[in-house]
C-alpha positions in Angstrom: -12.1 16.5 -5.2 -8.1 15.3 -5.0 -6.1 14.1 -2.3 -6.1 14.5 1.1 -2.9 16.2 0.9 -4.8 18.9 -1.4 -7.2 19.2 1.0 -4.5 20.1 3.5 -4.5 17.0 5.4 -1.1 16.7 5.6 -1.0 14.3 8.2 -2.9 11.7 6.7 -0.6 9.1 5.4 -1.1 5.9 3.5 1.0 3.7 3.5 0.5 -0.5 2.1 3.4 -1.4 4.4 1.8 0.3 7.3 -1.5 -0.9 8.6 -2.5 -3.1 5.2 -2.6 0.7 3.5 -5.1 2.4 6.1 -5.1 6.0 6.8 -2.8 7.1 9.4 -1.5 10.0 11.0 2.1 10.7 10.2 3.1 7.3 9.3 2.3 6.1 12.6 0.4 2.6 13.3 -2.3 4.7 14.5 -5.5 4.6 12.3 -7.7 7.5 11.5 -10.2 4.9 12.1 -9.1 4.4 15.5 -9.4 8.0 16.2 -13.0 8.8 14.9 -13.6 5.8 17.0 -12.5 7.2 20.3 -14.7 10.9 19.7 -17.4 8.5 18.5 -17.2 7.1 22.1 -17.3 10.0 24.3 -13.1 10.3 24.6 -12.1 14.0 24.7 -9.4 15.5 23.1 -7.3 15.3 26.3 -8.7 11.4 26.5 -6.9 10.8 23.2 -3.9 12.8 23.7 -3.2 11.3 27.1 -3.6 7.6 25.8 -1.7 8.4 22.8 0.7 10.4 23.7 3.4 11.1 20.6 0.0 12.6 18.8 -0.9 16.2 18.9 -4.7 18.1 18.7 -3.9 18.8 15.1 -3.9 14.9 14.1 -7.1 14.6 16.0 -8.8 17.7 14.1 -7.3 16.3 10.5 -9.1 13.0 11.5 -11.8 13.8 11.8 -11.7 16.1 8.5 -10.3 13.3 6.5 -13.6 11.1 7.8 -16.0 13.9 6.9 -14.2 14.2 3.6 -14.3 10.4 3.0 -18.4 9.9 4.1 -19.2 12.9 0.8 -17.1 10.7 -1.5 -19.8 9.6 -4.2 -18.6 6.0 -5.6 -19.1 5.4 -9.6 -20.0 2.1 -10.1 -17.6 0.7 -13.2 -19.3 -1.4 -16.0 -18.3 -5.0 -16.0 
């Protein structure tokens, strides 16, 4: 598969300095986690938006992408 990036996430950052490395959206200290979290709960769009207010729709729709893209990942066990 490649990167997010190549999957046109573009918004999905990593960043070791930022959030111990966790996805985030734009480089922001605001998790992808966090925001599959709050549509896992019932929070609307508008929910999100209003709480969060410096993100927009997009980096709640590339969220959840990058989640859906993440789950179909198949790990390959290395020998030891």
């Amino acid at each position: 598969m490649g990167s997010a990036e190549d999957m046109g996430l573009d918004r999905i950052t990593r960043n070791p300095e930022v959030m111990g490395g966790k996805p985030c959206l734009r480089g922001m200290r605001v998790t992808v986690g966090t925001i599959v979290g709050l549509v896992a709960s019932g929070h609307s769009t508008a929910d999100i938006l209003a709480a969060y207010p410096y993100l927009e729709e997009e980096d709640i729709r590339q969220s959840l992408a990058y989640a859906a893209w993440r789950v179909e990942e198949i790990e390959v066990p290395l020998p030891t």
